[in-house]
C-alpha positions in Angstrom: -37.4 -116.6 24.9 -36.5 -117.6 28.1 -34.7 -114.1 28.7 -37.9 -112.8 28.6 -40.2 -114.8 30.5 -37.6 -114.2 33.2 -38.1 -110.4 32.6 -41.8 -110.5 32.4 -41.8 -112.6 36.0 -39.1 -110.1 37.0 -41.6 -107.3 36.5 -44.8 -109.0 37.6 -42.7 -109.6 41.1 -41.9 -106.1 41.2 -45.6 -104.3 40.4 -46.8 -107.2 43.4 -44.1 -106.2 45.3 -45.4 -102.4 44.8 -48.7 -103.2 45.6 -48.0 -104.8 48.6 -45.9 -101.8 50.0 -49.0 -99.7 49.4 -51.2 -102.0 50.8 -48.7 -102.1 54.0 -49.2 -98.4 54.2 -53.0 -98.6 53.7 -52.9 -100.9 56.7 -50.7 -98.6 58.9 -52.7 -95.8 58.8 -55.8 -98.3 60.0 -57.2 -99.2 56.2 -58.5 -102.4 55.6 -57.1 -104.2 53.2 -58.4 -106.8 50.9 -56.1 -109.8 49.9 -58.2 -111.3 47.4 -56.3 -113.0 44.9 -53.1 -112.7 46.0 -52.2 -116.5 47.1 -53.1 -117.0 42.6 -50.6 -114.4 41.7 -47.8 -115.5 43.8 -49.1 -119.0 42.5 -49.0 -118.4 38.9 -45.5 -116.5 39.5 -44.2 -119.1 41.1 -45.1 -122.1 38.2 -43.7 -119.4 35.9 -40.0 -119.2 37.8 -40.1 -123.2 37.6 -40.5 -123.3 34.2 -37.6 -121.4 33.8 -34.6 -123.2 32.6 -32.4 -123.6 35.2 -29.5 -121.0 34.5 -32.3 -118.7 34.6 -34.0 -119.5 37.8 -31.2 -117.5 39.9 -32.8 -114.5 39.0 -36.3 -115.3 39.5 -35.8 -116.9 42.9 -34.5 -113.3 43.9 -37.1 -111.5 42.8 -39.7 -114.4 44.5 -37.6 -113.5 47.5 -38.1 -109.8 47.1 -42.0 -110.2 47.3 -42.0 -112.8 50.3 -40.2 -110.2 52.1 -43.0 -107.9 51.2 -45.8 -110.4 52.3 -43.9 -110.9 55.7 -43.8 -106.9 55.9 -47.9 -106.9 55.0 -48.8 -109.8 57.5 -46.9 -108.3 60.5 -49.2 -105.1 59.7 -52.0 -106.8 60.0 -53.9 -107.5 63.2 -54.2 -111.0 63.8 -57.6 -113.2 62.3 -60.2 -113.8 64.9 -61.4 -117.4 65.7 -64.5 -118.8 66.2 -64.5 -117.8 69.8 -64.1 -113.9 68.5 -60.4 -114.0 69.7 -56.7 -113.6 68.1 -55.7 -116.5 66.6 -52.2 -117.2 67.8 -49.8 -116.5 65.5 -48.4 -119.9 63.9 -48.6 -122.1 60.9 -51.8 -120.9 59.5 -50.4 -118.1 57.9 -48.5 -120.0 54.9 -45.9 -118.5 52.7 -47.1 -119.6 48.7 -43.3 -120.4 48.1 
């Protein structure tokens, strides 16, 4: 069982990981793009990897790595979030990684 929860995560990483390339390109050619929902499914990917038993968390950490690079990639695209004052937020803490 465990050799396939670590393909199932494997695969979930990768379509994420997909989706996020497109949505880097989206954002590139000056398409907004919505991130709804993505902080749950790196979430509920990263509970899955700890779950793993530990032989089998190797794998899953690479893949987790895989799609962090891909969120870096995505957030670097993006123009920075305006504050209150209708300015750039500095770049800085407030843009977490989930892992």
């Amino acid at each position: 069982m465990p050799e396939a929860a670590l393909g199932a995560i494997e695969a979930a990483a990768e379509s994420l990981r997909s989706t996020l390339t497109l949505a880097q390109a989206l954002a590139l050619a000056g398409r907004q793009v919505d991130m709804t929902g993505l902080e749950r499914e790196v979430a509920l990917l990263c509970a899955a990897a700890a779950a793993l038993p530990p032989e089998r968390r190797g794998p899953a950490r690479r893949a987790l790595i895989g799609l962090r690079l891909a969120v870096e990639g995505l957030l670097a695209t993006l123009p920075a979030p305006e504050n209150e004052s209708g300015r750039a937020s500095p770049p800085g803490p407030s843009r977490r990684h989930p892992c």
